[in-house]
C-alpha positions in Angstrom: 0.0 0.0 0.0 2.8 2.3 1.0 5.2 1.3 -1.3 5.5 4.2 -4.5 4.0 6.7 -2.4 5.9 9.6 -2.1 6.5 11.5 1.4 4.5 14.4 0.9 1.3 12.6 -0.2 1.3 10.4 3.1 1.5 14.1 5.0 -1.2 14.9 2.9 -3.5 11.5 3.8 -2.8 12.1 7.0 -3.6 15.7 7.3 -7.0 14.4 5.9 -7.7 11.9 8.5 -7.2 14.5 11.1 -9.5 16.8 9.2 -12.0 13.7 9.4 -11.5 13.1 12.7 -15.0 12.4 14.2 -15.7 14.5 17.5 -16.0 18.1 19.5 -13.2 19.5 19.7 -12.8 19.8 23.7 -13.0 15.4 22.6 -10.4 15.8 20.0 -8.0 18.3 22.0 -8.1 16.7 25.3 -6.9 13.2 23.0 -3.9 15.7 21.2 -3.0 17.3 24.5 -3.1 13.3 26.2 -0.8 12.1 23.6 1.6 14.6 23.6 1.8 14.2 27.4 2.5 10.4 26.7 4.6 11.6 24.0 7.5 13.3 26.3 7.6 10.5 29.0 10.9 8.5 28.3 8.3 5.4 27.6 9.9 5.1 24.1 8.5 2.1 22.6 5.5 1.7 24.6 4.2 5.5 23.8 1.4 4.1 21.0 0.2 1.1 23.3 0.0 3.6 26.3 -1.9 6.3 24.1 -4.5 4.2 22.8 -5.1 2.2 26.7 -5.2 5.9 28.4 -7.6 7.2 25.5 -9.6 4.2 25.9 -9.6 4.1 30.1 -10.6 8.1 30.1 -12.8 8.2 26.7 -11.1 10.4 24.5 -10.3 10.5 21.2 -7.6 7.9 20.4 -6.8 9.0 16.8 -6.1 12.3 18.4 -3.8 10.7 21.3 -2.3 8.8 18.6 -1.1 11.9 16.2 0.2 13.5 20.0 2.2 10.9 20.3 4.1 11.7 17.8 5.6 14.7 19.1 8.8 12.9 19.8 9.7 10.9 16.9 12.9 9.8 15.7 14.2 13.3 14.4 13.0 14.9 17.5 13.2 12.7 20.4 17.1 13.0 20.8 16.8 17.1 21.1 13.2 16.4 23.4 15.3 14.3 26.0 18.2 16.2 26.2 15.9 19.8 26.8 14.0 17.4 29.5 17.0 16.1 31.3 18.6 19.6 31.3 15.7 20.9 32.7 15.2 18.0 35.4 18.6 19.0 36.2 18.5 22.3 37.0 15.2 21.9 38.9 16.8 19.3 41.1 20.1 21.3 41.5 22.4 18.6 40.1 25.6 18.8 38.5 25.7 18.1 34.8 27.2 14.5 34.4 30.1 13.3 32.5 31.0 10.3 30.8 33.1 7.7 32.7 36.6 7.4 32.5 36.0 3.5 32.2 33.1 2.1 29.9 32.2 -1.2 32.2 28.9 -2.2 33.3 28.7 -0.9 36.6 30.0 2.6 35.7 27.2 2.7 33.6 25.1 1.5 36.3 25.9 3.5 38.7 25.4 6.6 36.1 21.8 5.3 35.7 19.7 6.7 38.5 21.6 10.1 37.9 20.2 10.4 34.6 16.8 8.6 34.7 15.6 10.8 37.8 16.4 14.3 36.7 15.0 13.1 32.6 12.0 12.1 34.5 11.4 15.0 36.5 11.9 17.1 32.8 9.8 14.7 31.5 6.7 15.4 33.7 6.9 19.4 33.9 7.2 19.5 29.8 4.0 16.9 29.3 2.1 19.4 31.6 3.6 22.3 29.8 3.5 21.0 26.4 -0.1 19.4 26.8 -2.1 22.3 28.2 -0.5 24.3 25.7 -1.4 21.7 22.8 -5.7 21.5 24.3 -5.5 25.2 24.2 -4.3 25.6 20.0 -6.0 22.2 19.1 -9.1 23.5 20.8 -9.3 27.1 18.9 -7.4 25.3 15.9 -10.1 22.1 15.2 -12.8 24.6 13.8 -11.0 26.1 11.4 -9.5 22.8 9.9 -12.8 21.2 9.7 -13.7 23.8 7.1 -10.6 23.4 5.0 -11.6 21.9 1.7 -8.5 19.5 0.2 -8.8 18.9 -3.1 -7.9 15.5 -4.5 -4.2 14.5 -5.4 -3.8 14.2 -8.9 -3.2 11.0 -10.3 -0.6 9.7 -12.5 -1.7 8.5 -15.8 -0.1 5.4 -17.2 0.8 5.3 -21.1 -0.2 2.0 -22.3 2.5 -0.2 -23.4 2.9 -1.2 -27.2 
C-alpha cells in the first residue's frame, strides 16, 4: 500500500484523517494534548500502546492521542530528552554529568539513577507544559481545519505499453 507513495502525499492523507477526525473539539483536543503528554515520557517504545489504553480508560479520542504521540519521533526525540533532562537537572540542583573514565557495566550503572531521575522529572513538567499548551491551540485550531476543503491528489496517468 505504502510502497511508490511519495512523502508528501502520506503528510497529505494524513492531514485528511485528522481533518475527518469524528468528534467536538474539547474530545479531539483533550486526545492531542493526552498524547503529547505520553509523548514526552521517556516510555519510548511503549508510547502508541499507552496512548491508545489511556484514550480508551478516560474516553477520549484515540486517533487524536495517537497523532500527540508523535511529538517525539525519531528526528525529535534526541533534542526532546536532552531539553527534558537539562531541565530536570536544573530543577533538582544537580551537576551536569560526565561520561566515565572507564566504559564497564557498573559505571554505567551507577550513572543510571543520575540520569533517569532528573530526565524524569523534565519529562513530567514538559508533558504538563506542552499538553495544556497543545488542548488550548488544538481546541481554537479544530474549527478552522474542519472547514478546509483538500482537493484530491492528482493521479498519474499510465501510457499503455505497445
Amino acid at each position: 500500500m505504502w510502497r511508490g507513495v511519495g512523502f508528501i502525499r502520506q503528510i497529505k492523507l494524513m492531514l485528511v484523517r485528522f481533518i475527518r477526525l469524528r468528534g467536538l473539539p474539547d474530545e479531539i483536543a483533550k486526545g492531542v494534548a493526552l498524547g503529547i503528554f505520553i509523548g514526552m515520557t521517556p516510555t519510548f517504545g511503549f508510547q502508541m500502546v499507552l496512548a491508545i489504553f489511556f484514550a480508551y480508560l478516560l474516553k477520549e479520542n484515540r486517533f487524536a492521542a495517537l497523532v500527540g504521540v508523535w511529538v517525539t519521533n525519531p528526528v525529535t526525540a534526541p533534542f526532546i530528552y536532552a531539553a527534558e533532562y537539562e531541565c530536570g537537572r536544573l530543577l533538582l540542583g544537580m551537576e551536569r554529568l560526565a561520561l566515565p573514565n572507564e566504559y564497564t557495566l557498573d559505571s554505567f550503572a551507577n550513572l543510571g539513577w543520575d540520569i533517569i531521575f532528573p530526565w524524569c522529572t523534565g519529562s513530567l513538567l514538559f508533558g504538563i507544559v506542552f499538553g495544556f499548551i497543545s488542548y488550548i491551540v488544538t481546541l481554537r485550531l479544530v474549527p478552522i481545519v474542519k472547514d478546509w476543503r483538500i482537493p484530491r491528489w492528482p493521479r498519474r496517468r499510465w501510457k499503455k505499453r505497445k
